[in-house]
N, C-alpha and C positions, 0 to 999 in steps of 0.2 A: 187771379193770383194776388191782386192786391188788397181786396176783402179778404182773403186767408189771413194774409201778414198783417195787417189790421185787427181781424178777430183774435188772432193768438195773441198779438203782441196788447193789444189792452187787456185783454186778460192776465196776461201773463204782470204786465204792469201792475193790474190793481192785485193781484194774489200775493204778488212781493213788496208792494208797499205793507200791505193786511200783515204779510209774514215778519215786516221789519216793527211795524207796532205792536206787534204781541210780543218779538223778543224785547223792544227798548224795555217795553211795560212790566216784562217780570226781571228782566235783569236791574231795572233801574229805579220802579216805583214812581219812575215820576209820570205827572198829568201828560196827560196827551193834548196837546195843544198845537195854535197852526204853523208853531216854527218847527216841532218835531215832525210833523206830519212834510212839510215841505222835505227836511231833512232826508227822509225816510222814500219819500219820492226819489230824491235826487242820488238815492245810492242806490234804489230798484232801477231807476231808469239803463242805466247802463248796461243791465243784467239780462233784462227785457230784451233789448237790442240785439246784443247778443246772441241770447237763445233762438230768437227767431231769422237771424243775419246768418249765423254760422251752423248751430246747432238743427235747424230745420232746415234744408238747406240739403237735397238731394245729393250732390256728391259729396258732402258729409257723411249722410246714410250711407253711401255706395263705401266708401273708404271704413268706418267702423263694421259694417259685415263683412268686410272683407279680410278686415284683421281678427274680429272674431267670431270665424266660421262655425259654424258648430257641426261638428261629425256623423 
């Protein structure tokens, strides 16, 4: 179980750092250097966590199928 939350959760980490440098970069134009890149880390990191804490996370699933059953 803790290879799973390891596997996801670094990926899911580096996909959303990727995801925060490609918008800084078209929204902002500026170089990507190691303070953005830290930057960009530290506002995926908590996102990361998350999705794999709450969002993966079995009686999560259990609870949104249950809200949205389908007929």
């Amino acid at each position: 179980m803790l290879n799973r939350f390891l596997e996801f959760f670094i990926v899911g980490l580096i996909l959303g750092v990727l995801e925060d440098l490609i918008a800084i970069s078209l929204a902002t134009e500026k170089e990507i250097d190691l303070r953005v890149f830290v930057i960009a880390f530290f506002v995926a990191f908590p996102f990361a966590v998350f999705s794999e804490l709450i969002v993966d996370h079995d009686k999560f699933r259990k609870l949104m199928s249950r809200w949205f059953k389908r007929s």
